[in-house]
C-alpha positions as CSV (number, residue, x, y, z in Angstrom):
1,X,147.4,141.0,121.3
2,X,144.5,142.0,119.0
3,X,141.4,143.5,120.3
4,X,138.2,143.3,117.9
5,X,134.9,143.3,118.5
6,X,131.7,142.9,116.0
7,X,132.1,144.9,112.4
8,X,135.4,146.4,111.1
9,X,137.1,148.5,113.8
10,X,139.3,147.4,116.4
11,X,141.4,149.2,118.4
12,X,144.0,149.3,115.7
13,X,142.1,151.3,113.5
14,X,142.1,154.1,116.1
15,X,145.8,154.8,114.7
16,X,145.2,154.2,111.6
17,X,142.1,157.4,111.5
18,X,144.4,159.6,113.8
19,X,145.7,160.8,110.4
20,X,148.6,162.3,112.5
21,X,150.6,162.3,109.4
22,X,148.3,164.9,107.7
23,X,148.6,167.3,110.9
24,X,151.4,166.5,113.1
25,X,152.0,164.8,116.3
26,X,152.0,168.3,118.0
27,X,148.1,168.8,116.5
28,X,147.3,165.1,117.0
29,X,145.3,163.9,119.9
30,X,142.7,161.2,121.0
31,X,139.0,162.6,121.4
32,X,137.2,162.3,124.2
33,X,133.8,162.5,122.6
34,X,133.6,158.8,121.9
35,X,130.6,156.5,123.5
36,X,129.8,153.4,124.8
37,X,126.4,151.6,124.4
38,X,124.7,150.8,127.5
39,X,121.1,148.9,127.3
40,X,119.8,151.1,130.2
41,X,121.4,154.2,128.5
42,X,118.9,156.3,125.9
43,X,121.6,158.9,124.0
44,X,119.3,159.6,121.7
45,X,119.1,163.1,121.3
46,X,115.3,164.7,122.6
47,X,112.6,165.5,120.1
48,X,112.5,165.5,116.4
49,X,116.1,164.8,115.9
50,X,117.7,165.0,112.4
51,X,120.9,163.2,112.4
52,X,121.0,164.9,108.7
53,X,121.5,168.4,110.2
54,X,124.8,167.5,112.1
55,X,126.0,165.0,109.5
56,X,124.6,166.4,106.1
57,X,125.6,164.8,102.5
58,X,126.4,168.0,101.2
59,X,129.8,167.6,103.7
60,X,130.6,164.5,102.4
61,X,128.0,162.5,104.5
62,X,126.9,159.9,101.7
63,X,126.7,157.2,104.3
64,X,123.8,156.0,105.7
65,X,123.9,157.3,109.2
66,X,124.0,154.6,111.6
67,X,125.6,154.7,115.2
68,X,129.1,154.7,115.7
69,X,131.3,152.1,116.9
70,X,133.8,152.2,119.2
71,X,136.3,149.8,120.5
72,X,135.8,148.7,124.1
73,X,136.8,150.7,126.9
74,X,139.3,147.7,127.8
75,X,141.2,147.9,124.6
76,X,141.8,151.1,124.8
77,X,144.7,150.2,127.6
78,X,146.7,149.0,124.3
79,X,146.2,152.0,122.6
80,X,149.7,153.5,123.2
81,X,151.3,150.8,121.7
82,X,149.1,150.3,118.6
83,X,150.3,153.9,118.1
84,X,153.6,152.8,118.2
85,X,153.2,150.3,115.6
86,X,152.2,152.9,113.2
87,X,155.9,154.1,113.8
88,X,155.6,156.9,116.6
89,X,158.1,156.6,119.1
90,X,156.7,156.2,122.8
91,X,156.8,159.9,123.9
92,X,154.7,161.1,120.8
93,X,152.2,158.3,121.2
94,X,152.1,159.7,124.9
95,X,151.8,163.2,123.3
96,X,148.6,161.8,121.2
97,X,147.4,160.2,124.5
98,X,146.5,163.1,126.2
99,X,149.9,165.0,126.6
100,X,148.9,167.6,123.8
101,X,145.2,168.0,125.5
102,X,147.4,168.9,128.6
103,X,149.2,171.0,127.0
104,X,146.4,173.0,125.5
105,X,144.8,173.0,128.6
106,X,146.9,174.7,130.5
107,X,147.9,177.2,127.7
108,X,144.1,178.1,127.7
109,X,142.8,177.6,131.3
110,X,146.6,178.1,133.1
């Protein structure tokens, strides 16, 4: 079953920009800094915000900077197996999941 929403990403291409093959599946994991847009929600950082100074062209930046998208929260239950697909087996896509945070975790904060 496909999950898309409006533009290009679906929650296939969360996978796909894992770049796990660059890192490893040991190094590999699902961030927890993604968002969801709410109407009654204002993210917007306060003041005179410069989206510029966190995302700057000299860093490869050339984009126009525009707000992420995300696929919704209700895809995301699917996410194990589009990892999968890409050829992990189930226990590293479990790893990716959350299983090398854990690990991490407990190294650090034990």
């Amino acid at each position: 079953m496909e999950h898309s929403w409006s533009g290009n990403v679906n929650i296939t291409s969360v996978p796909r920009s894992a770049k796990v093959d660059l890192v490893g599946v040991p190094h590999a994991g699902i961030g927890l800094d993604i968002s969801f847009h709410q109407r009654e929600l204002d993210d917007t950082p306060p003041g005179n915000y410069d989206p510029t100074y966190w995302w700057p062209p000299s860093a490869g930046y050339n984009r126009a900077i525009s707000r992420s998208t995300y696929p919704p929260i209700d895809s995301w239950r699917v996410l194990g197996e589009a990892l999968q697909k890409t050829g992990m087996t189930a226990d590293e896509a479990a790893l990716v999941m959350g299983g090398n945070m854990m690990r991490v975790a407990q190294k650090v904060w034990g």
